[in-house]
C-alpha positions in Angstrom: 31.5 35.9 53.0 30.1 38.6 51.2 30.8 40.8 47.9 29.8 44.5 47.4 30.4 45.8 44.3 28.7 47.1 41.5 27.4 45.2 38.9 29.1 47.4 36.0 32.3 47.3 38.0 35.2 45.5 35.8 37.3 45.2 38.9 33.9 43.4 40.8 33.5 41.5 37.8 36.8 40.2 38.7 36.0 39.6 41.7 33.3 37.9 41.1 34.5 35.3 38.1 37.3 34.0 40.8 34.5 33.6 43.5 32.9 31.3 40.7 35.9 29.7 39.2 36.7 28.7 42.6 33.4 27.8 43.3 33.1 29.6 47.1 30.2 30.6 48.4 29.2 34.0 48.8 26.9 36.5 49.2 26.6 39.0 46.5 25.4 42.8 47.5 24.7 45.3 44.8 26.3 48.8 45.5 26.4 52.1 44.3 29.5 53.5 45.7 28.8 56.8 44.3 25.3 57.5 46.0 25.4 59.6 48.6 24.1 57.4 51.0 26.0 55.1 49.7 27.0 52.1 52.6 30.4 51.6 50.9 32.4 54.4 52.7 31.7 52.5 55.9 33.4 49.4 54.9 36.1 50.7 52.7 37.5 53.8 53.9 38.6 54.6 50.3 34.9 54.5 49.1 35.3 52.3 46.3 34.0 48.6 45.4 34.8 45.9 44.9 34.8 45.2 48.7 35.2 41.7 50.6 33.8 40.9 53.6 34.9 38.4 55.8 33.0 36.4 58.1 34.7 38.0 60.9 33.7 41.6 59.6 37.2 42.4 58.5 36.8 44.2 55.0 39.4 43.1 51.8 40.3 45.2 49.2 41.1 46.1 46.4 40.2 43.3 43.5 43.8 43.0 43.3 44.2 41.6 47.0 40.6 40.3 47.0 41.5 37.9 44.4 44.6 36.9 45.7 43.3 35.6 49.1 40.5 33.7 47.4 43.0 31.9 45.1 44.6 31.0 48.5 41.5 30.0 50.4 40.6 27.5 47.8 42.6 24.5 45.7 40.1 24.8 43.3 41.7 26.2 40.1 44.4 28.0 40.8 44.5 30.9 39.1 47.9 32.4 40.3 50.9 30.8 39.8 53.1 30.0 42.9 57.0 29.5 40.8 57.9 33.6 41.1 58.3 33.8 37.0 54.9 32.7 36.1 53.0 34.3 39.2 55.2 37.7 37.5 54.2 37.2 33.9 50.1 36.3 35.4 50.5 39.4 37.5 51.9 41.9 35.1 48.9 40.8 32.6 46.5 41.8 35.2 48.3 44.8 36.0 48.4 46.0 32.1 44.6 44.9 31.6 43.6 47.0 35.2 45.5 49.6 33.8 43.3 49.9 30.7 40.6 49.4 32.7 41.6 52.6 35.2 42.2 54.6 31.6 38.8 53.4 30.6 37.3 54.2 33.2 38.7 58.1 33.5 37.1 58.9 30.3 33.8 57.5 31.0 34.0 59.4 34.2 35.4 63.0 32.4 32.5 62.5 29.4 30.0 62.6 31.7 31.0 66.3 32.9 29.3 69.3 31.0 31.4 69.7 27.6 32.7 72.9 28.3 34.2 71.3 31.8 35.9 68.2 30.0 39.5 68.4 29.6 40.3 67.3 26.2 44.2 67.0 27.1 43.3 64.2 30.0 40.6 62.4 27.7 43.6 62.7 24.7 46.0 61.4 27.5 44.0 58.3 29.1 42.7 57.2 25.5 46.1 57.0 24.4 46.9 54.7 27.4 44.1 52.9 26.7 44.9 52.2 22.9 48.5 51.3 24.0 47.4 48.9 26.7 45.0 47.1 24.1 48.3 46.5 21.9 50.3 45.2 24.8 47.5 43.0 25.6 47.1 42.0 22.3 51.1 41.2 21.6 51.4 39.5 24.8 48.9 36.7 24.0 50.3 36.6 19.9 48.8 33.2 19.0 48.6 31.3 22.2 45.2 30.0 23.7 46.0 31.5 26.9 48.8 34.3 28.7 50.1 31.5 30.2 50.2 27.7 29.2 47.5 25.6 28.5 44.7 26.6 31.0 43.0 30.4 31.8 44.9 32.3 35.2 43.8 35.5 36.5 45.7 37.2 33.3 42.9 35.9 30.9 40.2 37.0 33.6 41.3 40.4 34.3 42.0 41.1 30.6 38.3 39.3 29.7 36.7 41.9 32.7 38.5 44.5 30.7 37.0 43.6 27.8 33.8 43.4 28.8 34.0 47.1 29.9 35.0 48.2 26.9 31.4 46.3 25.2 29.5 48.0 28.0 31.1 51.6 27.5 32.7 52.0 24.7 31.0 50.2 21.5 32.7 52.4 19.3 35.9 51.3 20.4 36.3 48.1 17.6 39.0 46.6 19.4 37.6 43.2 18.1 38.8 43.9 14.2 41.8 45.3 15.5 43.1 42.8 18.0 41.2 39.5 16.7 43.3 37.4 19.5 41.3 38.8 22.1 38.4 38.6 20.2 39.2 34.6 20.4 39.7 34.8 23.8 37.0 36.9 24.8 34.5 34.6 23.3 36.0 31.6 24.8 36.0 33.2 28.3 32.2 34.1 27.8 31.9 30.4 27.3 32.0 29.5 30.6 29.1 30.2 33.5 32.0 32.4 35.7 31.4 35.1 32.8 28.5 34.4 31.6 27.0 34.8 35.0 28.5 38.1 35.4 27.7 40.3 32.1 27.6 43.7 33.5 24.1 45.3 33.6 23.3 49.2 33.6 
């Protein structure tokens, strides 16, 4: 089995924490998808990483499905709940968190344009979904150790990647003093090997 991703990706970064949590084996390959000879294209019509390949060549993806067939593959810490009003509540988390991820990402991707091509309505637009998703985030945990019960899911793990991305990108962003829960949290995840492992590198 083998990952290809980029190592700044938050989605791969996802990816790659359940790989770990759920201790499989894999082979990790380090891709540029936006390269022009890029070998992503090839094995993910869509062009984008995180991709999965299977032993049998068949390619997996997004993160969103990648990580849902490795939390089936393996008993080891389940990550997704199986009763449908948990597995709804884990879900939705990573939904919100990738969402704020996908608005983080469109204004890394517009500031690096020329000034005069940026388009200060869509940077005003995503920054603004951003900011919301951090509150949502931020009032869905309230003052609990994890989304969901006593143990970290794939709701902590896509809101840590999230996270993370933000530290990489967007250090002027002091989401920390303003959200302090996921301060906690973050520094709990980055704790453990699974993140610790997979710090995003430029």
């Amino acid at each position: 089995m083998k990952l290809v991703t980029s190592l700044t990706s938050p989605y791969g970064r996802k990816a790659r924490v359940v790989l770990l949590e759920k201790k499989i084996p894999f082979q990790l390959q380090a891709e540029n998808p936006w390269l022009p000879d890029s070998p992503v294209p090839s094995i993910n019509p869509l062009g984008k990483v995180p991709v999965l390949v299977l032993e049998d060549g068949v390619s997996v993806f997004d993160s969103r499905v990648i990580v849902e067939y490795l939390d089936h593959i393996s008993p080891v810490a389940h990550l997704i709940p199986g009763e449908p009003k948990t597995r709804m509540v884990v879900r939705g988390i990573e939904a919100l968190a990738d969402g704020v991820t996908d608005a983080a990402v469109a204004v890394f991707l517009e500031r690096k344009r020329a000034p005069e091509q940026q388009n200060s309505d869509w940077l005003s637009l995503q920054q603004k979904t951003l900011f919301r998703g951090l509150e949502a985030l931020s009032e869905a945990l309230g003052d609990k150790p994890w989304y969901l019960g006593n143990s970290m899911t794939l709701a902590d793990i896509a809101c840590g990647c999230m996270l993370g991305y933000l530290e990489l990108r967007f250090a002027e962003i002091e989401w920390r003093s303003a959200h302090p829960n996921l301060a906690t949290l973050m520094d709990k995840l980055m704790a453990r090997a699974s993140f610790k492992d997979t710090v995003p590198v430029v």
